[in-house]
C-alpha positions as CSV (number, residue, x, y, z in Angstrom):
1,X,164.3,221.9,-100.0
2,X,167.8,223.4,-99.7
3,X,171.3,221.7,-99.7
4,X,171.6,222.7,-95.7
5,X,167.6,220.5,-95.1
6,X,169.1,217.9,-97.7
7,X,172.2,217.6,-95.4
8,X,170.7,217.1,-92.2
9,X,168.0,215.2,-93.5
10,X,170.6,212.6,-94.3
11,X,172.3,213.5,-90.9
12,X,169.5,212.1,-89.0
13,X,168.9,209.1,-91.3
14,X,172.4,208.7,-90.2
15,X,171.5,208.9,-86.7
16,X,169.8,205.6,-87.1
17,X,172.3,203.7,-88.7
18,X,172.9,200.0,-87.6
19,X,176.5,200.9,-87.7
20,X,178.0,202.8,-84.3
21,X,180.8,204.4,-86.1
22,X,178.0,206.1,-89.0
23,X,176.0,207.3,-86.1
24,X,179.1,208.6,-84.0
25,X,180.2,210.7,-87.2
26,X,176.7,212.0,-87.6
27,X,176.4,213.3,-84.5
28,X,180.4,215.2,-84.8
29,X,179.0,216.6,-88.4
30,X,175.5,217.5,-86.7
31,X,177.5,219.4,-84.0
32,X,178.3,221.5,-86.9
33,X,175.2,223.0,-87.5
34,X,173.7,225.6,-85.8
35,X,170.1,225.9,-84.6
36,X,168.9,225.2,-81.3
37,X,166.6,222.7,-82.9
38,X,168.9,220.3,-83.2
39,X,169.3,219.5,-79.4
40,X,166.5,217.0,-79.1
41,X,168.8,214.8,-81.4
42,X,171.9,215.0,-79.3
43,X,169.4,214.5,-76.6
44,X,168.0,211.0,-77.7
45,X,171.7,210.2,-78.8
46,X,172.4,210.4,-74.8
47,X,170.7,207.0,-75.4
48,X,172.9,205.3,-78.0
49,X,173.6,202.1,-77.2
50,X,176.9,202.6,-78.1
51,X,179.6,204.5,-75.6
52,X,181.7,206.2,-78.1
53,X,178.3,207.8,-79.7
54,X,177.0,208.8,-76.4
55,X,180.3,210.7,-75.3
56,X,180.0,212.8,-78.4
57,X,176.4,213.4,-77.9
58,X,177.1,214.9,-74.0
59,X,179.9,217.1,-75.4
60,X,177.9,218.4,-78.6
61,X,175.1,219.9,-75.9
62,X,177.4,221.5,-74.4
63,X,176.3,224.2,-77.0
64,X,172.5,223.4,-76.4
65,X,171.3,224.5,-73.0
66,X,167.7,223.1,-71.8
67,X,166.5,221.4,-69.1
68,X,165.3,218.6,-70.9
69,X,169.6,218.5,-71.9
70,X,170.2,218.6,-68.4
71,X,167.7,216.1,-67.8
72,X,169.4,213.7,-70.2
73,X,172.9,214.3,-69.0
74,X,172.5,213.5,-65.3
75,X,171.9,210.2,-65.8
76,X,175.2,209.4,-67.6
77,X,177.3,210.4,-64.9
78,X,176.4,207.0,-63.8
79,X,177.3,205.3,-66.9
80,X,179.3,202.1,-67.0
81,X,181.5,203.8,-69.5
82,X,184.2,206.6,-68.0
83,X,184.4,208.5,-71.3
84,X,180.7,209.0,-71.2
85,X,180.6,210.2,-67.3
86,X,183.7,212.9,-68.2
87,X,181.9,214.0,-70.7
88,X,178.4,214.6,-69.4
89,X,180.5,215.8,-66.1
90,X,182.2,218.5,-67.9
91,X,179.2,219.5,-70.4
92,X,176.9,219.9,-66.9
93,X,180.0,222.2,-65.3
94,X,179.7,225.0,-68.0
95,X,176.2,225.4,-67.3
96,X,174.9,229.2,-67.4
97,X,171.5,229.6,-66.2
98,X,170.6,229.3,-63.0
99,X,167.2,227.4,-64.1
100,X,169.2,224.2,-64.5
101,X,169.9,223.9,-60.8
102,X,166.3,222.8,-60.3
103,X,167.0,219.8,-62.4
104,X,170.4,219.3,-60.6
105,X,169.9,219.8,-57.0
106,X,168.0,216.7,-56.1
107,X,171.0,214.6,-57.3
108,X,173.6,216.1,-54.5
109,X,172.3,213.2,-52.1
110,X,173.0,210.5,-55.0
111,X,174.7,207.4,-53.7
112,X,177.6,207.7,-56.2
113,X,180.4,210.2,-55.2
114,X,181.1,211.1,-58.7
115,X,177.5,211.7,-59.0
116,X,177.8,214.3,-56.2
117,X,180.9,216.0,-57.7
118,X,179.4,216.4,-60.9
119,X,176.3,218.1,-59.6
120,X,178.0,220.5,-57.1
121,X,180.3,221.2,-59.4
122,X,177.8,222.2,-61.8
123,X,175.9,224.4,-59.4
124,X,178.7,225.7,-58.1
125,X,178.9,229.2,-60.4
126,X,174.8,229.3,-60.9
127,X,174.9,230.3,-57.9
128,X,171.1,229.6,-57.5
129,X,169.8,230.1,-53.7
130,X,168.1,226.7,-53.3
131,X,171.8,225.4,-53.8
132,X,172.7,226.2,-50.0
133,X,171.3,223.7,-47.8
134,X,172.2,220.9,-50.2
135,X,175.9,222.2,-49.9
136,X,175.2,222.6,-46.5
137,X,174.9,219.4,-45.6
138,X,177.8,218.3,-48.4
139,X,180.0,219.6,-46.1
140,X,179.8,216.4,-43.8
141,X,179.7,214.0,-47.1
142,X,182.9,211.0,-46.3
143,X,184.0,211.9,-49.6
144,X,186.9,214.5,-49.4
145,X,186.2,215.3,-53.3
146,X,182.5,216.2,-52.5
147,X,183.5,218.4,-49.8
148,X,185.5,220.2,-51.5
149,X,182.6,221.1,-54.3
150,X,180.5,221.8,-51.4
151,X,182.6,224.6,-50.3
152,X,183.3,225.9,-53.6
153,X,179.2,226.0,-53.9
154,X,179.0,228.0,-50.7
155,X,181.9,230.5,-51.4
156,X,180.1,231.7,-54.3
157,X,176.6,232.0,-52.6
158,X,179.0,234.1,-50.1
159,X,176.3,233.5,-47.3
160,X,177.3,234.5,-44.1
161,X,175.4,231.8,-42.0
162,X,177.5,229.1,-43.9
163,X,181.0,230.7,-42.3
164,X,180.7,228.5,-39.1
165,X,180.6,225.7,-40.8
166,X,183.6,226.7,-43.2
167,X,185.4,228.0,-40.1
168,X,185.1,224.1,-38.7
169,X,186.7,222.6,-41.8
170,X,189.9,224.9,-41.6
171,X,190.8,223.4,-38.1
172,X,189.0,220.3,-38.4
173,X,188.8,218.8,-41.4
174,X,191.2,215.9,-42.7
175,X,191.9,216.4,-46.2
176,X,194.2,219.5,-46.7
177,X,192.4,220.3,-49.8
178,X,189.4,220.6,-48.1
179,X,190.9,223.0,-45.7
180,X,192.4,225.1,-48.4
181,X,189.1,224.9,-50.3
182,X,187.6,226.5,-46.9
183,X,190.1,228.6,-46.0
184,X,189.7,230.5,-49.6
185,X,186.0,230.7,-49.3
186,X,185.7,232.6,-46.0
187,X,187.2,235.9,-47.5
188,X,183.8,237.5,-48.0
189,X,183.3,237.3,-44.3
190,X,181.6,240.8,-43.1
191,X,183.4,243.0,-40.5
192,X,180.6,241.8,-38.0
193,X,182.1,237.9,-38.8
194,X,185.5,238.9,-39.3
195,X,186.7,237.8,-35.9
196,X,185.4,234.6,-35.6
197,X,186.7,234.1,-39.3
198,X,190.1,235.3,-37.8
199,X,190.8,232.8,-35.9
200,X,190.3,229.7,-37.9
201,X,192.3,231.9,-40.5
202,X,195.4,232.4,-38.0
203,X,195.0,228.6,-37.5
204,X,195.5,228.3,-41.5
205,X,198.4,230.4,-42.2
206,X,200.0,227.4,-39.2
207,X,199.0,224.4,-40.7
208,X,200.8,221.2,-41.7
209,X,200.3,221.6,-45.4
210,X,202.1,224.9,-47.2
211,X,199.1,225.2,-49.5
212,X,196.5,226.2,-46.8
213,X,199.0,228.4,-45.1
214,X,199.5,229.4,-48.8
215,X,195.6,230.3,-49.1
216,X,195.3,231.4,-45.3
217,X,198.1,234.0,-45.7
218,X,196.1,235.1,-49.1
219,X,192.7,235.4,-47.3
220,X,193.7,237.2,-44.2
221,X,194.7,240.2,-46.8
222,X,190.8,240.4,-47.8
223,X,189.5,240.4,-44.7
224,X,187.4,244.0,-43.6
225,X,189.2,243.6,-39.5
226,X,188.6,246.0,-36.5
227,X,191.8,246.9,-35.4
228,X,192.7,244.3,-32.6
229,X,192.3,241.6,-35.2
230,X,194.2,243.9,-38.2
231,X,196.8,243.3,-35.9
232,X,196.7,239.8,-35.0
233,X,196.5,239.4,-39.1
234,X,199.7,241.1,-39.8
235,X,201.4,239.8,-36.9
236,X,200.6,236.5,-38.5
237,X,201.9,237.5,-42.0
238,X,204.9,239.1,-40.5
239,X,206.1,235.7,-39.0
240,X,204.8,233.8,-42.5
241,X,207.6,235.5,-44.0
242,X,209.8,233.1,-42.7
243,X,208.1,230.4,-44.3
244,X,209.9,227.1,-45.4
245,X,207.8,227.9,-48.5
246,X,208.3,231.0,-50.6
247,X,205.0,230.7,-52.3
248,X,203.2,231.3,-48.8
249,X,205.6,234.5,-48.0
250,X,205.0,235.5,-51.6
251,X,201.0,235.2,-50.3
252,X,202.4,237.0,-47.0
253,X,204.3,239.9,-48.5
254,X,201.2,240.8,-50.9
255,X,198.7,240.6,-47.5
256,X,200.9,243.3,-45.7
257,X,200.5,245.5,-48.0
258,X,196.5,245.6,-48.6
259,X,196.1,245.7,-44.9
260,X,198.7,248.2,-44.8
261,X,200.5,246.8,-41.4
262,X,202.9,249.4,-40.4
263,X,204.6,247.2,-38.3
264,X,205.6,244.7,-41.7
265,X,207.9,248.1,-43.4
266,X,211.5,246.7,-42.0
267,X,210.4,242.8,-42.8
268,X,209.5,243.9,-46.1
269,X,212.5,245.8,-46.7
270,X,214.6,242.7,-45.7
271,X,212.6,241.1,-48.5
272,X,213.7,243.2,-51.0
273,X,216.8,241.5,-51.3
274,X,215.4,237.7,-51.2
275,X,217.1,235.3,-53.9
276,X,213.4,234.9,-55.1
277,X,212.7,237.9,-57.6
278,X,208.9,237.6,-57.3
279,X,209.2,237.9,-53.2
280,X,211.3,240.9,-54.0
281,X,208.5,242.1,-56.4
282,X,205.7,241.8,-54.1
283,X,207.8,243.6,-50.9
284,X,208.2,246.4,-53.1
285,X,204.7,247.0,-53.8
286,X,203.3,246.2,-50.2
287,X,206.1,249.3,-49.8
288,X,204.0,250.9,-51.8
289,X,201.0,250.3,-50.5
290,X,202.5,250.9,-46.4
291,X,203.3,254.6,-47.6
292,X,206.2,254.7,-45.2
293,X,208.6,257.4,-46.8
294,X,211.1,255.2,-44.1
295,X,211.2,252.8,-47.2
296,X,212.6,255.3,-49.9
297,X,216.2,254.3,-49.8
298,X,215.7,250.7,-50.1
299,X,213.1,251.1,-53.3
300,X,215.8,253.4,-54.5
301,X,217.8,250.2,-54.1
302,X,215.3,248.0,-56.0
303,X,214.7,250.2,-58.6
304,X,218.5,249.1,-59.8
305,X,217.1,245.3,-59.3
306,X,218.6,242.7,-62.2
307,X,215.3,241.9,-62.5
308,X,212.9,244.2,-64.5
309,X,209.9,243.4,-62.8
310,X,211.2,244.4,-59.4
311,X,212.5,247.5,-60.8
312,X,209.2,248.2,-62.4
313,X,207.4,247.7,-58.9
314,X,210.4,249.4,-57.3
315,X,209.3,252.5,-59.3
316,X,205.7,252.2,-58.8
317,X,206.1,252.1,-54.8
318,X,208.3,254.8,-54.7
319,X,205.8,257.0,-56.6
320,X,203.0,256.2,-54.8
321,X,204.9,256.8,-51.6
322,X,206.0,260.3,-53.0
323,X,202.4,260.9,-53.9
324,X,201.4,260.5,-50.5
325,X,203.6,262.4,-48.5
Protein backbone atom coordinates (compact mmCIF):
# COMPACT_ATOMS: atom_id res chain seq x y z
CA UNK A 1 0.00 0.00 0.00
CA UNK A 2 1.36 3.43 -0.86
CA UNK A 3 1.56 6.67 1.39
CA UNK A 4 -1.34 8.35 -0.97
CA UNK A 5 -3.93 4.67 -0.11
CA UNK A 6 -2.41 4.97 3.61
CA UNK A 7 -3.67 8.60 3.57
CA UNK A 8 -7.05 8.29 2.40
CA UNK A 9 -7.55 5.22 4.12
CA UNK A 10 -7.29 7.24 7.27
CA UNK A 11 -9.32 9.96 5.43
CA UNK A 12 -12.31 7.89 5.37
CA UNK A 13 -11.87 6.43 8.89
CA UNK A 14 -12.02 10.03 9.52
CA UNK A 15 -15.21 10.30 7.75
CA UNK A 16 -16.69 8.43 10.57
CA UNK A 17 -15.55 10.11 13.32
CA UNK A 18 -17.91 10.85 16.36
CA UNK A 19 -16.43 14.24 16.28
CA UNK A 20 -18.12 16.83 13.58
CA UNK A 21 -15.14 19.03 13.33
CA UNK A 22 -12.70 15.55 12.47
CA UNK A 23 -15.19 14.67 9.79
CA UNK A 24 -15.60 18.37 8.45
CA UNK A 25 -11.58 18.53 8.04
CA UNK A 26 -11.58 15.15 6.39
CA UNK A 27 -13.80 15.98 3.91
CA UNK A 28 -11.55 19.73 3.10
CA UNK A 29 -8.25 17.35 2.98
CA UNK A 30 -10.27 14.66 0.84
CA UNK A 31 -11.20 17.57 -1.54
CA UNK A 32 -7.63 17.51 -2.12
CA UNK A 33 -7.26 14.48 -3.88
CA UNK A 34 -8.00 13.72 -7.12
CA UNK A 35 -9.85 10.81 -8.61
CA UNK A 36 -13.27 10.65 -9.54
CA UNK A 37 -13.64 7.84 -7.12
CA UNK A 38 -13.82 9.75 -4.35
CA UNK A 39 -17.39 11.33 -5.10
CA UNK A 40 -19.42 8.62 -3.54
CA UNK A 41 -17.80 9.87 -0.23
CA UNK A 42 -18.69 13.48 -0.58
CA UNK A 43 -21.88 12.06 -1.76
CA UNK A 44 -22.85 10.18 1.58
CA UNK A 45 -21.36 13.19 3.47
CA UNK A 46 -24.46 15.21 1.77
CA UNK A 47 -25.87 13.17 4.77
CA UNK A 48 -23.76 14.27 7.77
CA UNK A 49 -25.73 15.05 10.46
CA UNK A 50 -23.81 17.86 10.99
CA UNK A 51 -24.41 21.39 8.82
CA UNK A 52 -20.94 22.61 8.76
CA UNK A 53 -19.83 18.97 7.25
CA UNK A 54 -22.54 18.91 4.82
CA UNK A 55 -21.73 22.51 3.38
CA UNK A 56 -18.25 21.32 2.66
CA UNK A 57 -19.40 18.18 1.16
CA UNK A 58 -21.84 20.13 -1.61
CA UNK A 59 -18.95 22.48 -2.45
CA UNK A 60 -16.17 19.61 -2.72
CA UNK A 61 -18.63 18.03 -5.68
CA UNK A 62 -18.55 20.76 -7.32
CA UNK A 63 -15.46 19.07 -8.87
CA UNK A 64 -17.34 15.61 -9.19
CA UNK A 65 -20.10 15.66 -11.78
CA UNK A 66 -22.70 12.51 -11.63
CA UNK A 67 -26.06 12.24 -11.43
CA UNK A 68 -26.05 10.27 -8.49
CA UNK A 69 -24.11 14.00 -7.17
CA UNK A 70 -26.92 15.80 -8.48
CA UNK A 71 -29.18 13.45 -6.94
CA UNK A 72 -27.75 14.09 -3.58
CA UNK A 73 -27.55 17.86 -3.84
CA UNK A 74 -31.17 18.66 -4.69
CA UNK A 75 -32.41 17.75 -1.63
CA UNK A 76 -30.28 20.20 0.42
CA UNK A 77 -31.53 23.07 -1.14
CA UNK A 78 -34.26 22.40 1.30
CA UNK A 79 -32.15 22.09 4.24
CA UNK A 80 -32.93 23.79 7.58
CA UNK A 81 -29.41 25.13 7.44
CA UNK A 82 -28.72 28.35 4.89
CA UNK A 83 -25.03 27.50 4.54
CA UNK A 84 -25.90 24.13 3.30
CA UNK A 85 -28.77 25.37 0.69
CA UNK A 86 -25.94 28.22 -0.76
CA UNK A 87 -23.82 25.76 -1.16
CA UNK A 88 -25.59 22.93 -2.91
CA UNK A 89 -27.30 26.05 -4.83
CA UNK A 90 -24.15 27.26 -6.19
CA UNK A 91 -22.39 23.64 -6.72
CA UNK A 92 -25.83 22.66 -8.90
CA UNK A 93 -25.28 26.21 -11.04
CA UNK A 94 -21.86 25.26 -12.45
CA UNK A 95 -23.24 22.20 -13.81
CA UNK A 96 -21.79 21.21 -17.47
CA UNK A 97 -23.57 18.34 -18.99
CA UNK A 98 -26.75 18.61 -20.11
CA UNK A 99 -27.57 14.87 -18.69
CA UNK A 100 -28.03 16.48 -15.26
CA UNK A 101 -31.09 18.33 -16.32
CA UNK A 102 -33.01 15.01 -16.22
CA UNK A 103 -32.37 14.85 -12.62
CA UNK A 104 -33.23 18.59 -12.18
CA UNK A 105 -36.20 19.34 -14.13
CA UNK A 106 -38.86 17.58 -12.09
CA UNK A 107 -37.88 19.96 -9.18
CA UNK A 108 -38.99 23.39 -11.13
CA UNK A 109 -42.65 22.80 -9.72
CA UNK A 110 -41.18 22.31 -6.00
CA UNK A 111 -43.18 24.19 -3.37
CA UNK A 112 -40.13 26.08 -2.10
CA UNK A 113 -39.19 29.19 -4.17
CA UNK A 114 -35.60 28.78 -3.46
CA UNK A 115 -36.00 25.32 -4.64
CA UNK A 116 -37.19 26.67 -8.01
CA UNK A 117 -34.30 29.20 -8.26
CA UNK A 118 -31.84 26.75 -7.69
CA UNK A 119 -33.03 24.35 -10.32
CA UNK A 120 -33.68 26.93 -13.12
CA UNK A 121 -30.77 28.39 -12.40
CA UNK A 122 -28.97 25.32 -12.81
CA UNK A 123 -30.53 24.44 -16.18
CA UNK A 124 -30.28 27.65 -17.27
CA UNK A 125 -26.77 27.22 -19.41
CA UNK A 126 -27.42 23.21 -20.13
CA UNK A 127 -29.48 24.38 -22.24
CA UNK A 128 -31.13 20.89 -22.45
CA UNK A 129 -34.53 20.97 -24.75
CA UNK A 130 -36.85 19.33 -22.17
CA UNK A 131 -35.95 22.46 -20.08
CA UNK A 132 -38.58 24.70 -22.15
CA UNK A 133 -41.95 23.92 -21.02
CA UNK A 134 -40.98 23.80 -17.38
CA UNK A 135 -39.61 27.49 -17.93
CA UNK A 136 -42.56 27.94 -19.78
CA UNK A 137 -44.84 27.76 -17.35
CA UNK A 138 -42.12 29.48 -14.66
CA UNK A 139 -42.92 32.44 -16.29
CA UNK A 140 -46.31 32.75 -14.42
CA UNK A 141 -44.58 31.41 -10.95
CA UNK A 142 -45.68 34.56 -7.96
CA UNK A 143 -42.19 34.59 -7.21
CA UNK A 144 -40.44 37.46 -9.07
CA UNK A 145 -37.01 35.61 -8.36
CA UNK A 146 -38.23 32.42 -10.23
CA UNK A 147 -39.35 34.42 -13.04
CA UNK A 148 -36.46 35.87 -13.63
CA UNK A 149 -34.49 32.26 -13.82
CA UNK A 150 -37.22 31.23 -16.09
CA UNK A 151 -36.42 33.80 -18.62
CA UNK A 152 -32.81 33.38 -18.28
CA UNK A 153 -33.62 29.52 -19.14
CA UNK A 154 -35.49 30.49 -22.22
CA UNK A 155 -33.05 33.16 -23.57
CA UNK A 156 -30.53 30.53 -23.93
CA UNK A 157 -32.78 27.80 -25.50
CA UNK A 158 -33.40 31.06 -27.96
CA UNK A 159 -36.71 29.37 -29.04
CA UNK A 160 -38.80 31.43 -30.98
CA UNK A 161 -42.28 30.19 -29.75
CA UNK A 162 -41.27 31.39 -26.16
CA UNK A 163 -40.97 35.33 -27.60
CA UNK A 164 -44.74 35.97 -26.95
CA UNK A 165 -44.61 35.12 -23.73
CA UNK A 166 -41.27 37.25 -23.12
CA UNK A 167 -42.83 39.97 -25.18
CA UNK A 168 -45.82 39.98 -22.26
CA UNK A 169 -43.45 40.33 -19.38
CA UNK A 170 -41.76 43.56 -20.90
CA UNK A 171 -45.12 45.46 -20.74
CA UNK A 172 -46.70 43.50 -18.23
CA UNK A 173 -44.84 42.23 -15.71
CA UNK A 174 -44.39 43.83 -12.09
CA UNK A 175 -40.98 43.41 -10.99
CA UNK A 176 -38.57 45.63 -13.14
CA UNK A 177 -36.08 42.92 -13.01
CA UNK A 178 -38.18 40.63 -14.59
CA UNK A 179 -38.79 43.07 -17.36
CA UNK A 180 -35.19 43.67 -17.88
CA UNK A 181 -34.51 39.98 -17.61
CA UNK A 182 -37.11 39.78 -20.71
CA UNK A 183 -36.25 42.53 -22.41
CA UNK A 184 -32.44 41.07 -22.73
CA UNK A 185 -33.68 37.74 -23.78
CA UNK A 186 -35.70 38.58 -26.82
CA UNK A 187 -32.58 39.70 -28.91
CA UNK A 188 -32.36 36.46 -30.89
CA UNK A 189 -35.74 37.28 -32.27
CA UNK A 190 -35.72 36.28 -36.17
CA UNK A 191 -36.50 38.94 -38.79
CA UNK A 192 -39.89 37.01 -39.30
CA UNK A 193 -40.52 37.99 -35.19
CA UNK A 194 -38.77 41.05 -35.24
CA UNK A 195 -41.81 43.24 -35.37
CA UNK A 196 -43.85 41.93 -32.86
CA UNK A 197 -40.50 41.83 -30.72
CA UNK A 198 -40.39 45.63 -31.67
CA UNK A 199 -42.94 46.77 -30.02
CA UNK A 200 -42.67 45.47 -26.56
CA UNK A 201 -38.90 46.65 -27.13
CA UNK A 202 -40.01 50.42 -27.92
CA UNK A 203 -42.27 49.93 -24.81
CA UNK A 204 -38.84 49.11 -22.84
CA UNK A 205 -36.48 51.68 -23.92
CA UNK A 206 -39.91 54.02 -22.07
CA UNK A 207 -40.26 52.43 -18.99
CA UNK A 208 -40.27 53.54 -15.38
CA UNK A 209 -37.13 51.91 -14.33
CA UNK A 210 -33.62 53.23 -16.27
CA UNK A 211 -32.39 49.65 -16.18
CA UNK A 212 -34.94 48.15 -18.71
CA UNK A 213 -34.74 51.19 -20.84
CA UNK A 214 -31.03 50.46 -20.14
CA UNK A 215 -31.42 46.79 -21.65
CA UNK A 216 -34.17 47.84 -24.17
CA UNK A 217 -32.00 50.49 -25.81
CA UNK A 218 -29.18 47.54 -25.78
CA UNK A 219 -31.51 44.96 -27.51
CA UNK A 220 -33.07 47.06 -30.14
CA UNK A 221 -29.26 47.34 -31.56
CA UNK A 222 -29.38 43.32 -32.14
CA UNK A 223 -32.31 43.09 -33.63
CA UNK A 224 -32.34 41.71 -37.70
CA UNK A 225 -35.53 44.75 -38.61
CA UNK A 226 -37.19 45.32 -42.08
CA UNK A 227 -36.81 48.79 -42.71
CA UNK A 228 -40.10 50.42 -41.31
CA UNK A 229 -39.15 48.99 -37.91
CA UNK A 230 -35.12 49.87 -38.39
CA UNK A 231 -36.60 53.11 -38.27
CA UNK A 232 -39.01 53.12 -35.48
CA UNK A 233 -35.71 51.56 -33.55
CA UNK A 234 -33.48 54.40 -34.21
CA UNK A 235 -36.05 56.82 -33.81
CA UNK A 236 -36.36 55.37 -30.33
CA UNK A 237 -32.59 55.55 -29.66
CA UNK A 238 -32.35 58.99 -31.08
CA UNK A 239 -34.78 60.31 -28.39
CA UNK A 240 -32.97 57.85 -25.54
CA UNK A 241 -30.18 60.04 -25.92
CA UNK A 242 -31.79 62.45 -23.79
CA UNK A 243 -32.09 60.19 -21.14
CA UNK A 244 -32.11 61.25 -17.39
CA UNK A 245 -29.64 58.29 -17.25
CA UNK A 246 -26.37 58.25 -19.08
CA UNK A 247 -25.94 54.62 -18.84
CA UNK A 248 -29.12 54.07 -21.11
CA UNK A 249 -27.82 56.81 -23.85
CA UNK A 250 -24.39 55.14 -23.40
CA UNK A 251 -26.74 51.73 -24.40
CA UNK A 252 -28.36 54.30 -27.12
CA UNK A 253 -25.29 55.80 -28.74
CA UNK A 254 -23.69 52.11 -29.18
CA UNK A 255 -27.33 50.88 -30.88
CA UNK A 256 -27.17 53.70 -33.60
CA UNK A 257 -24.28 52.66 -34.71
CA UNK A 258 -24.78 48.77 -35.35
CA UNK A 259 -28.04 49.60 -36.91
CA UNK A 260 -26.30 52.24 -38.76
CA UNK A 261 -29.41 54.94 -38.46
CA UNK A 262 -28.45 57.77 -40.74
CA UNK A 263 -30.78 59.88 -39.24
CA UNK A 264 -28.60 59.57 -35.47
CA UNK A 265 -25.08 61.35 -37.41
CA UNK A 266 -25.97 65.11 -35.92
CA UNK A 267 -27.28 63.62 -32.33
CA UNK A 268 -24.20 61.72 -32.17
CA UNK A 269 -22.02 64.41 -33.10
CA UNK A 270 -23.73 66.63 -30.28
CA UNK A 271 -22.57 63.64 -28.13
CA UNK A 272 -19.15 63.97 -28.77
CA UNK A 273 -18.81 66.75 -26.52
CA UNK A 274 -21.01 65.19 -23.50
CA UNK A 275 -19.29 65.73 -19.94
CA UNK A 276 -19.40 61.84 -19.84
CA UNK A 277 -16.08 60.56 -21.62
CA UNK A 278 -17.53 57.03 -22.20
CA UNK A 279 -20.86 58.67 -24.06
CA UNK A 280 -18.25 60.58 -26.06
CA UNK A 281 -16.44 57.24 -26.72
CA UNK A 282 -19.33 55.38 -27.91
CA UNK A 283 -20.68 58.52 -30.36
CA UNK A 284 -17.47 58.35 -31.88
CA UNK A 285 -17.54 54.80 -32.85
CA UNK A 286 -21.39 54.71 -33.88
CA UNK A 287 -19.55 57.63 -36.29
CA UNK A 288 -17.68 55.05 -37.33
CA UNK A 289 -19.89 52.69 -37.90
CA UNK A 290 -22.76 55.43 -39.81
CA UNK A 291 -19.85 56.05 -42.41
CA UNK A 292 -21.12 59.54 -42.96
CA UNK A 293 -17.94 61.49 -44.19
CA UNK A 294 -20.53 64.56 -42.85
CA UNK A 295 -18.88 63.50 -39.40
CA UNK A 296 -15.09 64.12 -40.31
CA UNK A 297 -14.63 67.44 -38.75
CA UNK A 298 -16.14 66.65 -35.47
CA UNK A 299 -13.91 63.22 -35.08
CA UNK A 300 -11.15 65.51 -36.10
CA UNK A 301 -12.32 67.23 -33.00
CA UNK A 302 -12.36 64.12 -30.81
CA UNK A 303 -9.30 62.90 -31.85
CA UNK A 304 -7.71 66.01 -29.64
CA UNK A 305 -10.17 64.63 -26.70
CA UNK A 306 -8.48 64.93 -22.89
CA UNK A 307 -9.47 61.60 -22.80
CA UNK A 308 -7.36 58.83 -24.48
CA UNK A 309 -10.05 56.52 -25.06
CA UNK A 310 -12.12 58.96 -27.05
CA UNK A 311 -9.21 59.91 -28.97
CA UNK A 312 -8.43 56.34 -29.58
CA UNK A 313 -12.17 55.78 -30.98
CA UNK A 314 -11.94 59.22 -32.51
CA UNK A 315 -9.18 57.76 -34.74
CA UNK A 316 -10.69 54.42 -35.39
CA UNK A 317 -14.07 56.12 -36.77
CA UNK A 318 -12.39 58.40 -38.80
CA UNK A 319 -10.46 55.53 -40.48
CA UNK A 320 -13.15 53.46 -41.04
CA UNK A 321 -15.08 56.36 -42.53
CA UNK A 322 -12.06 57.18 -44.82
CA UNK A 323 -11.98 53.55 -45.76
CA UNK A 324 -15.35 53.68 -46.98
CA UNK A 325 -15.59 56.51 -48.97
Amino acid sequence: MTFEDTELAALRQRLQHPDATVRRIAVLELADYEGDEHASLFIAALRDSDAAVRTEAARALEAFESPEGVAGLVPLLSDEDEDVREAAAQTLSELKHPSSAAVLLPHTAHPDAFVRVAVLRAVRELRAPGSFAPALSALGDSQAAVRREAVAVLGYLKQQDALPALTRLISQDNDADVRRAAVGAVGYASSTDALPVLAALLAGVRDAAWQVREEAATTLGKLALPPPGAQQAGDALIAALEDAYWQVRLRAARSLGRLRHAAARDPLIQTLTHAISNLRKEAALSLGELGDAAAIPALNGAAEDTDPEVRKAARLALTQIQQGT
